[in-house]
C-alpha positions as CSV (number, residue, x, y, z in Angstrom):
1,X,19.6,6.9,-6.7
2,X,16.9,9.5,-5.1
3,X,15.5,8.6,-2.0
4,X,12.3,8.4,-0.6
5,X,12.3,11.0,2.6
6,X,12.1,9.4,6.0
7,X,8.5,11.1,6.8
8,X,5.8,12.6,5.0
9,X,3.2,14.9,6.8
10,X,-0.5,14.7,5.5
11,X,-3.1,17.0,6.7
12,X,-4.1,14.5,10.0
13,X,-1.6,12.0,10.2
14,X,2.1,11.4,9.7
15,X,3.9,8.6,7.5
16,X,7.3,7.5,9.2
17,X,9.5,4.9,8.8
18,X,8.7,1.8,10.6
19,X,10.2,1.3,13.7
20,X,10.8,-1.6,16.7
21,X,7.9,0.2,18.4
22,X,5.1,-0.5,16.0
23,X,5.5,-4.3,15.6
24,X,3.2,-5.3,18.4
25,X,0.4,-3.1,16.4
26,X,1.9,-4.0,13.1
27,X,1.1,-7.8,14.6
28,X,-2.0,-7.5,16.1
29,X,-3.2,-6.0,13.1
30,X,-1.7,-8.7,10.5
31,X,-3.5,-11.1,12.5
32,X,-6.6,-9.4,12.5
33,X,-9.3,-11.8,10.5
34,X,-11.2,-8.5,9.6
35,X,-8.3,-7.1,8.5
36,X,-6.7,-10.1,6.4
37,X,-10.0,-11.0,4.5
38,X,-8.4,-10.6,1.5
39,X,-5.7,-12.5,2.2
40,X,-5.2,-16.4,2.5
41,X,-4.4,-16.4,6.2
42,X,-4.2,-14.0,9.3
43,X,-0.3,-13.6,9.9
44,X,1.2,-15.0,13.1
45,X,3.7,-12.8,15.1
46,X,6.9,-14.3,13.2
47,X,5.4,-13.9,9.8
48,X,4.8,-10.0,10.7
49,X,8.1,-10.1,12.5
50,X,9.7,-11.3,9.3
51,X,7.9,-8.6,7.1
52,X,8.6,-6.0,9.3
53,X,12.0,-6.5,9.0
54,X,11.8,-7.0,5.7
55,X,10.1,-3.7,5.2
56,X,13.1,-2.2,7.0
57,X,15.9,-3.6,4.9
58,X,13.7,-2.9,1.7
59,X,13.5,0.6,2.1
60,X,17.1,0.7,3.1
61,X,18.3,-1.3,-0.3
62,X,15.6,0.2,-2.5
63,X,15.4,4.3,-1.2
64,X,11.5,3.6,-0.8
65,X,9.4,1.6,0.7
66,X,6.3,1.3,3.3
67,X,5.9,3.7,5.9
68,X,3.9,3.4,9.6
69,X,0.9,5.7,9.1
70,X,0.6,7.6,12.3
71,X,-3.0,9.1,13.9
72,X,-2.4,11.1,17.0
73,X,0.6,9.4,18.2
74,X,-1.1,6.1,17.1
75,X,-0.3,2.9,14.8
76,X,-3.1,3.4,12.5
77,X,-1.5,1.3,9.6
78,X,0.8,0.8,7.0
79,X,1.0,2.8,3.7
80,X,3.6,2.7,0.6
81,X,5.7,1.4,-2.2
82,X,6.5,-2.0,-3.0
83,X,7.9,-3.8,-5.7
84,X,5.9,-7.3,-5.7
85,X,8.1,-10.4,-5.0
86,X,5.9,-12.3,-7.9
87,X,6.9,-12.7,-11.4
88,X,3.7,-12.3,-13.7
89,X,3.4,-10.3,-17.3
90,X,3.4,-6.7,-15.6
91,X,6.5,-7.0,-13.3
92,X,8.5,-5.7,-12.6
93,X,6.7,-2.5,-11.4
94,X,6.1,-0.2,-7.7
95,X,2.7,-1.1,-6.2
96,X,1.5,1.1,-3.8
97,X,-0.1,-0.4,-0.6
98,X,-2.0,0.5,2.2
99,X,-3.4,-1.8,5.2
100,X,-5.3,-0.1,8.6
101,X,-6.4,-1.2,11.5
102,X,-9.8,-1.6,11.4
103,X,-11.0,1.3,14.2
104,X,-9.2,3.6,11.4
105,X,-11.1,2.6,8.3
106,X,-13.8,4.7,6.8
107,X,-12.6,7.9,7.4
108,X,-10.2,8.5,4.7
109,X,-6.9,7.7,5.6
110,X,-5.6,5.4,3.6
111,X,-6.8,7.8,0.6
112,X,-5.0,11.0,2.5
113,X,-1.8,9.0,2.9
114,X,-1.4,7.1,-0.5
115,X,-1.7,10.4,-2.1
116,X,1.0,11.8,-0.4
117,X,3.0,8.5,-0.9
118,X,2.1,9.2,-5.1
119,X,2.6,12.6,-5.2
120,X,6.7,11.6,-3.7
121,X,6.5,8.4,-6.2
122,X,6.1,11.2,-9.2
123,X,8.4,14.0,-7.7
124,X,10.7,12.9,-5.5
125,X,11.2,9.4,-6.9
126,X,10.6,10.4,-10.9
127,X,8.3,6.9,-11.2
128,X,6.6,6.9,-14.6
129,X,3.7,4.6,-13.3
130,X,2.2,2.6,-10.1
131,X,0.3,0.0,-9.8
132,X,-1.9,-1.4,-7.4
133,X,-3.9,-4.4,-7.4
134,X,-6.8,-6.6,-5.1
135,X,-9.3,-9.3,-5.0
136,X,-12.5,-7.5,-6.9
137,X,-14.3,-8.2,-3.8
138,X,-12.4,-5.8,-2.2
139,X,-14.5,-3.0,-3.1
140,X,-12.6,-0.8,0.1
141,X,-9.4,-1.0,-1.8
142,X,-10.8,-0.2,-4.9
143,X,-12.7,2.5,-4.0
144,X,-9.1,3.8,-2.8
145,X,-7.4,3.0,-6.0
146,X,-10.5,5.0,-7.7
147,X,-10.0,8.1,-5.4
148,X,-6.7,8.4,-6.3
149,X,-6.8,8.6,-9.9
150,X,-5.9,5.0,-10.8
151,X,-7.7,3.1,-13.6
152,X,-8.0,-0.2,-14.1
153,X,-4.9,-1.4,-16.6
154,X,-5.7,-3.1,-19.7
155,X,-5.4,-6.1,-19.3
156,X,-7.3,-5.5,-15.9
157,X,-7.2,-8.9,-14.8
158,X,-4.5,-11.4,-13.2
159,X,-4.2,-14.9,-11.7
160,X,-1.7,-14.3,-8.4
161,X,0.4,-16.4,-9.1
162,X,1.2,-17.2,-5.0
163,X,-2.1,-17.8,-4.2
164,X,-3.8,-20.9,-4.3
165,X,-7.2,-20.0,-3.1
166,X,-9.2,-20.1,-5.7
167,X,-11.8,-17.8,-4.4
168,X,-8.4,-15.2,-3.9
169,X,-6.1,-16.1,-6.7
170,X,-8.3,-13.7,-9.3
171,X,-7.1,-10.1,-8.8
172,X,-7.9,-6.2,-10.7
173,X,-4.9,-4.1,-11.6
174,X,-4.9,-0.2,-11.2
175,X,-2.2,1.9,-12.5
176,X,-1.7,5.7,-11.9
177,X,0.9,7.7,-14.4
178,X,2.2,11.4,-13.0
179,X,-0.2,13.1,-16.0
180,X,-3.1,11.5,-13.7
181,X,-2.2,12.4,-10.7
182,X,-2.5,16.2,-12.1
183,X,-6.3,15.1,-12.7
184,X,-7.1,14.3,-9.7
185,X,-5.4,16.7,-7.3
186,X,-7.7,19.3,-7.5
187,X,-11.0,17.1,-6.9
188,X,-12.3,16.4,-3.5
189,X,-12.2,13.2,-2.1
């Protein structure tokens, strides 16, 4: 099985295994309303307690998973693969995911990091695609999924199929294949 490494430098920040450290930031920013717009509900501690953990054991089990973004010795975010816990018409697959704190949006993090986290997805880990999905309100996380190469798949559309919200439940699927990734490595952000 190859292996994800343990920390990826970008040009401003570092992405690092999650550790015991971060989950009072990992918390605080789950249950950040701003932050979880997208999302049926703001975590509570336990809930970001249990993902944490489950983060952890994930990368462990799988050889990849979501790293702590890192800013000057700060918890800026997460960033990573995932393999959704849904079953729908395009799983299994490895999503990639990225969720900041909100003093760290808008200046190009999440785009820096999930690039790195592709470019290991394609050469370290050999993954012939990745997708990534969101409400189509969420025009940030698009925008991302855009600056990185991905287009939407075809189908591009999906009902979540664990969330009842109805205003939530429709969501837009990206994909990204290594041939893509070539594309877009050379144009600026």
């Amino acid at each position: 099985m190859r292996a994800a490494p343990a920390a990826i430098s970008t040009a401003r920040a570092l992405l690092r295994r999650l550790n015991s450290g971060d989950l009072a930031e990992f918390a605080r920013m789950n249950a950040d309303a701003d932050v979880m717009r997208f999302f049926p509900n703001a975590w509570t501690f336990d809930q970001s307690r249990a993902v944490h953990q489950m983060i952890n054991s994930g990368f462990d089990e799988r050889g990849f998973g979501i790293y702590a973004l890192e800013f000057e010795s700060q918890f800026a975010g997460v960033v990573g693969l995932s393999i959704p816990s849904f079953q729908t018409w395009f799983t299994p697959c490895v999503e990639i995911l990225w969720r900041l704190q909100t003093c760290f949006w808008g200046q190009g993090f999440a785009t820096e990091a999930a690039k790195a986290v592709l470019s290991m997805a394609f050469s370290t880990l050999l993954l012939p695609e990745v997708f990534a999905f969101a409400v189509p309100e969420n025009r940030q996380s698009i925008r991302v999924m855009e600056k990185l190469g991905m287009k939407p798949h075809k189908p591009a559309f999906f009902d979540h199929p664990l969330i009842e919200t109805p205003a939530l439940k429709r969501h837009i699927l990206y994909h990204v294949e290594p041939s893509s990734l070539l594309e877009f490595r050379s144009k600026p952000d």
